[in-house]
C-alpha angles and dihedrals in degrees: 000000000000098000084053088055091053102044080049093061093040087059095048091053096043086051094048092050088038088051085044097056088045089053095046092053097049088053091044086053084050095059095049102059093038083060082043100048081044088056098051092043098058089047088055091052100044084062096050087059091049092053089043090052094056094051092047083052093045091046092049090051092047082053106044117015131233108310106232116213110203 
């Protein structure tokens, strides 16, 4: 009886670090594709400046003109 007690709680202990280590590796995949989705999105914006940059450039030029050094 007793050994049964005790393979019982083995088990139980062997499921509950066994559930742990799949939890563990489901947040560590999270964070993975949030730094991932970060990444991209940076990326993304960093672009969209980019892109702002140049109209305010070509408005300016429409404007204003070219602006001749001479």
């Amino acid at each position: 009886m007793k050994n049964s007690v005790y393979l019982g709680i083995i088990c139980l202990l062997i499921g509950l670090i066994l559930l742990m280590m799949k939890f563990n590796f489901d947040v560590l995949d999270l964070r993975n594709e949030i730094n991932y989705e970060l990444i991209v999105r940076d990326k993304k914006i960093e672009e969209l400046e980019k892109e702002i940059r140049i109209l305010k450039t070509d408005v300016h030029v429409i404007r204003y003109g070219f602006e001749v050094e001479e």
